[in-house]
Backbone as a printed PyTorch tensor [residue, N CA C, xyz], in Angstrom:
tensor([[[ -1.1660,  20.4180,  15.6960],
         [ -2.4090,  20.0200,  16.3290],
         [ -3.3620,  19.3710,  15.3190]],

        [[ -3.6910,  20.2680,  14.5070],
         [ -4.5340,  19.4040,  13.3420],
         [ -3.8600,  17.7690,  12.6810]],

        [[ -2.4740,  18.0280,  12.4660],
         [ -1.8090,  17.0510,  11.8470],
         [ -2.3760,  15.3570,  12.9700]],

        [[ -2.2030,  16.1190,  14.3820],
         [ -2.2180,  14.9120,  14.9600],
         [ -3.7100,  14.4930,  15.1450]],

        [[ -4.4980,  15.4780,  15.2550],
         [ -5.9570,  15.4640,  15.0580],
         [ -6.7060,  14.2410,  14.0710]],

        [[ -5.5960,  14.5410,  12.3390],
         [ -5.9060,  13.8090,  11.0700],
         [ -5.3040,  11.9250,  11.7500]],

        [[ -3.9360,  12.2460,  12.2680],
         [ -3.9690,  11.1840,  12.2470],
         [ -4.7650,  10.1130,  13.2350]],

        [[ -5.1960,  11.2990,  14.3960],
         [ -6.0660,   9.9550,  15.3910],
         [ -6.8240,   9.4830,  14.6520]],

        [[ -7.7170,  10.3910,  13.5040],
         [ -9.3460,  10.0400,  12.8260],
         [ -8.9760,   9.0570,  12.1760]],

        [[ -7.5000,   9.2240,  11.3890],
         [ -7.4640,   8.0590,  10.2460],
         [ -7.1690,   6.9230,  11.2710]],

        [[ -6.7020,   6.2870,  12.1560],
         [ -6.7390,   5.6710,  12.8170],
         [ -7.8480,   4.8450,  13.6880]],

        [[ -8.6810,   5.3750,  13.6610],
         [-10.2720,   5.1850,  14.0880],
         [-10.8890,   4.0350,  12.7370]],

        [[-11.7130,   3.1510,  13.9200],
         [-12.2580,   2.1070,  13.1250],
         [-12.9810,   2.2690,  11.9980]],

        [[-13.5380,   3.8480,  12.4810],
         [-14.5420,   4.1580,  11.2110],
         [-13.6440,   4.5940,   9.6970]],

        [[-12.5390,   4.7380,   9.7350],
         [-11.9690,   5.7940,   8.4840],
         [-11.2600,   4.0390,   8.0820]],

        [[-10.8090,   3.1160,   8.8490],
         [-10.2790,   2.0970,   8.3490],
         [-11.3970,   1.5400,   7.1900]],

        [[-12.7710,   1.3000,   7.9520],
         [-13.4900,   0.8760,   7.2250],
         [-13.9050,   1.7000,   5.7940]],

        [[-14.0210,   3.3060,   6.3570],
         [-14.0150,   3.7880,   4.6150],
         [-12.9570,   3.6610,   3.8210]],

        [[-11.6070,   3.6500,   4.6240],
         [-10.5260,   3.4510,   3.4870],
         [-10.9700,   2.1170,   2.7520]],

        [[-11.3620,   0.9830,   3.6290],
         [-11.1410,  -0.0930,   2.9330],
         [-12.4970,  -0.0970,   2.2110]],

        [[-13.2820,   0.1140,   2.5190],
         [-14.5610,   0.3550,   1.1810],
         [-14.5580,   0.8910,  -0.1720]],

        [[-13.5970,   2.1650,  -0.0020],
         [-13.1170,   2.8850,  -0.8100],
         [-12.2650,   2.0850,  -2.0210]],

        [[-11.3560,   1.3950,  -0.8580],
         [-10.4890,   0.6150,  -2.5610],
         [-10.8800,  -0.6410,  -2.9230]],

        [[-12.0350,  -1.1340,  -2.0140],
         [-12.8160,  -2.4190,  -2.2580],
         [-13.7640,  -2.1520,  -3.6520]],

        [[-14.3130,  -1.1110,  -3.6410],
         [-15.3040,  -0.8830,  -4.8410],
         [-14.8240,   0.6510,  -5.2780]],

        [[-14.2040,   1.5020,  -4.6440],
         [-13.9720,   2.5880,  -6.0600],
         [-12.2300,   3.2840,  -5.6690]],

        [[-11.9080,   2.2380,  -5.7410],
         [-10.4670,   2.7630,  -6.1980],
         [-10.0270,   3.5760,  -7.3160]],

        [[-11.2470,   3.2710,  -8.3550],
         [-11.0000,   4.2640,  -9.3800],
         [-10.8290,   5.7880,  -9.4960]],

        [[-11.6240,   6.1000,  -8.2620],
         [-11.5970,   6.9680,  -7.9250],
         [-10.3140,   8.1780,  -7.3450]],

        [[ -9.4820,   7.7390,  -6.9620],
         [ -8.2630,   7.8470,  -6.1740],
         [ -7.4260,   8.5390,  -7.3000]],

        [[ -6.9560,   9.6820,  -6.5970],
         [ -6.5020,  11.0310,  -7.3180],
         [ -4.7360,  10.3250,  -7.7370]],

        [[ -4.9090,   9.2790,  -7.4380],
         [ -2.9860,   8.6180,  -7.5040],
         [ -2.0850,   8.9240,  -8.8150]],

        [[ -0.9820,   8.2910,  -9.0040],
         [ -0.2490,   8.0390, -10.1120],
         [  0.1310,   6.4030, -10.3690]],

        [[ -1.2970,   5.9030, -10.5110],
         [ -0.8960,   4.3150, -10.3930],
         [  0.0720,   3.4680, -11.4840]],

        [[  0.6990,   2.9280, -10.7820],
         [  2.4670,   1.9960, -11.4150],
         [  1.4920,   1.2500, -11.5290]],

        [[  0.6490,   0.1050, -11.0280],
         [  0.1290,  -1.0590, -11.3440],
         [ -1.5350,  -1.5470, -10.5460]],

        [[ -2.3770,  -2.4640, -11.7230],
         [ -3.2190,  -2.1060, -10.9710],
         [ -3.6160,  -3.5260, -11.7790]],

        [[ -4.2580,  -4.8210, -10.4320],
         [ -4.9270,  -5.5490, -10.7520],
         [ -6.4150,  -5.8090, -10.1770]],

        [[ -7.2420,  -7.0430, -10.1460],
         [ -8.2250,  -7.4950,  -9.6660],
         [ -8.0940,  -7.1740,  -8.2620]],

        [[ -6.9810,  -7.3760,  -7.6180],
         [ -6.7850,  -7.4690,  -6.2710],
         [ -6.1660,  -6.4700,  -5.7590]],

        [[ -5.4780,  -5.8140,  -6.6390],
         [ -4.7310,  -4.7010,  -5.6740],
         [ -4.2530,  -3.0640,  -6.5460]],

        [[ -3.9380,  -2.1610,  -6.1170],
         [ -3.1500,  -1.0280,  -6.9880],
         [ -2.0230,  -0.7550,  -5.9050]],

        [[ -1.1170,  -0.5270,  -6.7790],
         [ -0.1490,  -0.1860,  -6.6460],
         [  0.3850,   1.3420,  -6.8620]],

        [[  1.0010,   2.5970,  -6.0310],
         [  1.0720,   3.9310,  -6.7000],
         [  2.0390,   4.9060,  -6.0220]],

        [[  2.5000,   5.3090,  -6.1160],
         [  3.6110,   6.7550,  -5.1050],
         [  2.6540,   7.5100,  -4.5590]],

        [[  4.0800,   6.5970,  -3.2250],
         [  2.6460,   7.4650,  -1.9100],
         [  2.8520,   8.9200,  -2.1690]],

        [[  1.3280,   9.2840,  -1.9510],
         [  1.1820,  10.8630,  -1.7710],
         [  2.5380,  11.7900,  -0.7310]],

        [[  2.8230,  11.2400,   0.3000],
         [  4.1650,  11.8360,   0.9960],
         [  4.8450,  11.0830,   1.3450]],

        [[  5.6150,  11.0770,   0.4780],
         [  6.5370,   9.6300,   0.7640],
         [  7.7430,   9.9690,   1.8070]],

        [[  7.9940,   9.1510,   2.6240],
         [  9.1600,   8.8700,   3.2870],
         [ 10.4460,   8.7780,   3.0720]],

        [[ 10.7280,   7.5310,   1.2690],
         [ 11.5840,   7.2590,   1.1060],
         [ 11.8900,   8.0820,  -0.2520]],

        [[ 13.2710,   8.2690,  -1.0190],
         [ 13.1750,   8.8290,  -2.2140],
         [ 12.4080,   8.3180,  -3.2100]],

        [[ 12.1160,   7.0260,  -3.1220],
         [ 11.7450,   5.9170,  -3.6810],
         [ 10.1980,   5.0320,  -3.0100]],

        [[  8.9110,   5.9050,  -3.0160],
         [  8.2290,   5.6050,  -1.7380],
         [  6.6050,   5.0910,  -2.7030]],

        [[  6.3360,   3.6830,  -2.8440],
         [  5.1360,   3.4010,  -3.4440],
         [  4.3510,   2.3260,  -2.4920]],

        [[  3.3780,   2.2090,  -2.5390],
         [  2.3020,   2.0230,  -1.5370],
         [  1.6750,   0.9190,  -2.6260]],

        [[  1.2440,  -0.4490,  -1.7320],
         [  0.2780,  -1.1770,  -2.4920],
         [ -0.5640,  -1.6470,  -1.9950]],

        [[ -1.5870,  -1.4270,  -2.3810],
         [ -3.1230,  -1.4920,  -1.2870],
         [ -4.2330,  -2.8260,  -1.4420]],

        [[ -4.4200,  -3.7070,  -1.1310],
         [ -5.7720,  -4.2090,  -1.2130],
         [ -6.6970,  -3.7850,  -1.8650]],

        [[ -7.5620,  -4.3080,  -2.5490],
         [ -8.8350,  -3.9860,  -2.9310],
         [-10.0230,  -4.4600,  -1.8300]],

        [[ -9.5920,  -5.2920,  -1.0930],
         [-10.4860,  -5.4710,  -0.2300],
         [-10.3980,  -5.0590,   0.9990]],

        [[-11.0870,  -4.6870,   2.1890],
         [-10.9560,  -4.2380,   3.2840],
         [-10.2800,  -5.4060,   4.1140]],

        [[ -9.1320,  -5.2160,   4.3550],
         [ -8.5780,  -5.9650,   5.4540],
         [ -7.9670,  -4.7830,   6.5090]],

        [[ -7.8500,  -4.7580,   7.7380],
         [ -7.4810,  -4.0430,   8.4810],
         [ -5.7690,  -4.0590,   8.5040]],

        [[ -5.3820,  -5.5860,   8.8210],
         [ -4.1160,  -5.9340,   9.0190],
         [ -3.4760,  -7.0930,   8.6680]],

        [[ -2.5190,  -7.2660,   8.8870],
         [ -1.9210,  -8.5470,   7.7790],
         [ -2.6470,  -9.8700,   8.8100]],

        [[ -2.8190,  -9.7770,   9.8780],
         [ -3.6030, -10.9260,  10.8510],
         [ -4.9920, -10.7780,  10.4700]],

        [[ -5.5620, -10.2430,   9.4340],
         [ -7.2430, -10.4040,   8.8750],
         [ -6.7540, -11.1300,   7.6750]],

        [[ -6.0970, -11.7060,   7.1220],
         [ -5.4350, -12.2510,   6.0610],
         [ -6.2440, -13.7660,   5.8890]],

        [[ -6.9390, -14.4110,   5.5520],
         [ -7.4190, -15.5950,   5.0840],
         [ -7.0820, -16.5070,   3.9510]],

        [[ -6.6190, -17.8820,   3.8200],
         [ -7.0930, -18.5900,   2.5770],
         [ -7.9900, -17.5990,   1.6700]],

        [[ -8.8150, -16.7640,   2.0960],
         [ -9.5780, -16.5490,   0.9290],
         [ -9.1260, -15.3370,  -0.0580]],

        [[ -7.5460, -14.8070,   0.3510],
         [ -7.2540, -13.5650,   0.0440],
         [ -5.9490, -14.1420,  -0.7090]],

        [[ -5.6730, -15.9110,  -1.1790],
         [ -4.6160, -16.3170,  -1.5180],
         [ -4.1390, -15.4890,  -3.3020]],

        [[ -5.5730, -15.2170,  -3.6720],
         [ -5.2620, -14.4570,  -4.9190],
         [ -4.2910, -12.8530,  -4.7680]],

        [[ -4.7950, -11.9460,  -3.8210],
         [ -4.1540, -10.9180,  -3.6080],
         [ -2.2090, -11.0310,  -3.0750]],

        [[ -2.4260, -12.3810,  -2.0240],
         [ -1.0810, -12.7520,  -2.1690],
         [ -0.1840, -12.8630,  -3.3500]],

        [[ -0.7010, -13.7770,  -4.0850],
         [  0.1370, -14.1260,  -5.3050],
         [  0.7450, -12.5720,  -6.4520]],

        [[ -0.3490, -11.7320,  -6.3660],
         [ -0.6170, -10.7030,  -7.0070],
         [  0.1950,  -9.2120,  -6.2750]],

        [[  0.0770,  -9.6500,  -5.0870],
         [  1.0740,  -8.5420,  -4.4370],
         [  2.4910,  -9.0660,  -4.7800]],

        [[  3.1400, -10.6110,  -4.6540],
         [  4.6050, -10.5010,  -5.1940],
         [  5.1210, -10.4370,  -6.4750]],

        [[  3.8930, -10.8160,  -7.3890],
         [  3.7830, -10.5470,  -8.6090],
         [  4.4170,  -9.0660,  -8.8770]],

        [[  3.3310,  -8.5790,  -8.2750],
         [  3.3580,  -7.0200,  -8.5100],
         [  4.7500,  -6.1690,  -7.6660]],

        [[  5.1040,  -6.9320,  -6.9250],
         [  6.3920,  -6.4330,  -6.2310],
         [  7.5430,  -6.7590,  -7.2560]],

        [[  7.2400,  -7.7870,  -7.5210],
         [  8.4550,  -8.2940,  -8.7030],
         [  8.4590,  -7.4870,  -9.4560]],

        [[  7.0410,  -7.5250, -10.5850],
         [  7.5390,  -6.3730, -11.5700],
         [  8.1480,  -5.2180, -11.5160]],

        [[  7.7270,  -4.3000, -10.0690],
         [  7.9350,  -3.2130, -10.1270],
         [  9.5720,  -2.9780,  -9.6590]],

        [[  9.9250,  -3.9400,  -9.0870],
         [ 11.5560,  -4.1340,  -8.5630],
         [ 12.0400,  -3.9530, -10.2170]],

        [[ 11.9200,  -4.9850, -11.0270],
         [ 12.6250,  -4.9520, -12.3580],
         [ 12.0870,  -3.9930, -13.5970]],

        [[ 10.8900,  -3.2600, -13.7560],
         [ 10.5170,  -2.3460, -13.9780],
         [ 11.2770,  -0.9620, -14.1170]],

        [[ 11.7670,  -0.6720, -12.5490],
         [ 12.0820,   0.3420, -11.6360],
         [ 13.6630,   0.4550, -11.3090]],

        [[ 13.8190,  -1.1510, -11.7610],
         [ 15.7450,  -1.5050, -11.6850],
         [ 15.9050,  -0.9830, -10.6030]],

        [[ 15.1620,  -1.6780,  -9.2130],
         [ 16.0040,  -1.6570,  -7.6510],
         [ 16.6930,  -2.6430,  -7.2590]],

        [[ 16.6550,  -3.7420,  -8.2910],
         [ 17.4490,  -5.0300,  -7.3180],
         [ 18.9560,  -4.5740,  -7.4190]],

        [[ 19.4470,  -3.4990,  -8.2530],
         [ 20.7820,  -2.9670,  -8.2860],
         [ 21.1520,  -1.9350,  -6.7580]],

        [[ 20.1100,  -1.1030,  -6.4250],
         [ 19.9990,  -0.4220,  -5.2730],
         [ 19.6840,  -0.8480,  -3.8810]],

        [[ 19.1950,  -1.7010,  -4.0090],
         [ 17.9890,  -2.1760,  -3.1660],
         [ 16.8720,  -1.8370,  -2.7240]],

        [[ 16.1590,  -2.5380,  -2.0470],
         [ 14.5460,  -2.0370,  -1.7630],
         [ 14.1530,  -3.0020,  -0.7970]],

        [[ 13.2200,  -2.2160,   0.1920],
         [ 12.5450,  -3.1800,   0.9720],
         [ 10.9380,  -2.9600,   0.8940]],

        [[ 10.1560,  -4.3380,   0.7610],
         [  8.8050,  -4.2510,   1.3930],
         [  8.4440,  -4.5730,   2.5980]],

        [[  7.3150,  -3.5690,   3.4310],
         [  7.2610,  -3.4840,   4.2590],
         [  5.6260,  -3.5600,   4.8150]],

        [[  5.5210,  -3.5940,   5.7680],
         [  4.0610,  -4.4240,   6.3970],
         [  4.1130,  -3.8720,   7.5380]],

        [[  3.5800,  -2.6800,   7.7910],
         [  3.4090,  -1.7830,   9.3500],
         [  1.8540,  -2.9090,  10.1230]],

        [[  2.3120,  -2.9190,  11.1820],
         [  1.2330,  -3.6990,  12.2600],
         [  1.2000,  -2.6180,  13.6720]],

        [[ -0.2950,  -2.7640,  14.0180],
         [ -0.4310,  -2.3990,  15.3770],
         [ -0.1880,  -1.1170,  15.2420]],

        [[  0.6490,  -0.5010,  16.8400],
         [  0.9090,   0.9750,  17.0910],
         [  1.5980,   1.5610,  15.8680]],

        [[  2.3420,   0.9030,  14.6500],
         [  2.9970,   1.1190,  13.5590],
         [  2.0640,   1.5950,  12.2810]],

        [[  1.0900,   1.0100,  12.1930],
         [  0.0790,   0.8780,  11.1680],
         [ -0.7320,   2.5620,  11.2840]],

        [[  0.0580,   3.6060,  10.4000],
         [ -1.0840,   4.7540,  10.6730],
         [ -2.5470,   4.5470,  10.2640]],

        [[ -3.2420,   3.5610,   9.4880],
         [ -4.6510,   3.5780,   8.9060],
         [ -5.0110,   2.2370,   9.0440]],

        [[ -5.9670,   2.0070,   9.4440],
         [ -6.4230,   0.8040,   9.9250],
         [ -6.7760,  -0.1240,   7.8170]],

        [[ -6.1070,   0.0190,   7.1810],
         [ -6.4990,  -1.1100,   6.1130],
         [ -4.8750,  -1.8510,   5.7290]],

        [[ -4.9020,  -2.6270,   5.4120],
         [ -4.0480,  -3.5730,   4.9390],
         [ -2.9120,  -2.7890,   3.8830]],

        [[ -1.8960,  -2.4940,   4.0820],
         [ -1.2700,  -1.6740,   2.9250],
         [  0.6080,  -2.2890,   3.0110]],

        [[  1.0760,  -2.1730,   1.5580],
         [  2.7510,  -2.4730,   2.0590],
         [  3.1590,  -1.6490,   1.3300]],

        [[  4.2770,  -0.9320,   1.9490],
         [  5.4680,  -0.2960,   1.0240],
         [  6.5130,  -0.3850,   0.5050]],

        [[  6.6640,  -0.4220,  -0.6820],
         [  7.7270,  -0.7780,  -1.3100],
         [  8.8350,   0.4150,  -1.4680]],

        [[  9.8520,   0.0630,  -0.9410],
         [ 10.9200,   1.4870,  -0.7890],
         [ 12.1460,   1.6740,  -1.0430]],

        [[ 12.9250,   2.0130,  -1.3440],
         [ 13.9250,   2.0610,  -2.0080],
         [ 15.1130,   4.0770,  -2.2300]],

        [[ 16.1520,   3.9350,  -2.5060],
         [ 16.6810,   4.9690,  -2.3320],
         [ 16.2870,   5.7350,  -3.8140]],

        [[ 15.8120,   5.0700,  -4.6280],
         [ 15.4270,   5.6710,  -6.1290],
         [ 16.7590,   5.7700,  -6.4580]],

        [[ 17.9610,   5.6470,  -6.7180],
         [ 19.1490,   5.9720,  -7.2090],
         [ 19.3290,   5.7160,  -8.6790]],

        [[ 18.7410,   4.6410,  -9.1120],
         [ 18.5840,   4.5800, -10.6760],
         [ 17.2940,   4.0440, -11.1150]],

        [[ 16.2630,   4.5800, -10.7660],
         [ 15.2220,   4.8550, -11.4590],
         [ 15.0280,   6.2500, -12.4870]],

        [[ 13.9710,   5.6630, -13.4990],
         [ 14.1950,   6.7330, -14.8000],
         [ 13.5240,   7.8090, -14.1340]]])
């Protein structure tokens, strides 16, 4: 009951907007284990991950969904495959594989812009 409770709230326009405030100006804040972290985005293992292999890369700016996406966010683009790249060869998944991923709509548990990068971890250190 509570579980589903947490997730309606995080789902609600209002918690989208604090998430995305949150990593717009104090991401620093964020109790994570951050793999990578630029102007535009951090990168970190999700808190409950799904996959053996389960890291989360977030916006710094509040976008809700990949359709709030603008010309003006072409820097965070470049910087998210950047940052996908490294962490593929970093992490040595192109031997395992890995997928990134982009939840939309009824899929999307939190209303801010987020992708996961996932993988079976099989030969990571």
């Amino acid at each position: 009951m509570l579980r589903r409770l947490l997730f309606y709230g995080a789902r609600s326009r209002l918690a989208g907007w604090i998430v995305g405030w949150v990593f717009a100006h104090m991401s620093w804040i964020l109790p994570v284990d951050r793999l990578h972290e630029t102007e535009t985005l951090v990168a970190f293992y999700h808190p409950a991950p799904s996959y053996p292999l389960h890291i989360l890369i977030v916006p710094k700016r509040a976008r809700p969904s990949l359709l709030d996406l603008s010309d003006a966010d072409s820097a965070f683009m470049i910087d998210l495959f950047a940052t996908v790249r490294l962490l593929v060869e970093r992490l040595d998944l192109a031997a395992g594989g890995y997928r990134l991923i982009a939840n939309g709509g009824s899929f999307q548990d939190v209303p801010q812009l987020h992708f996961h990068l996932v993988g079976d971890g099989s030969r990571n250190p």
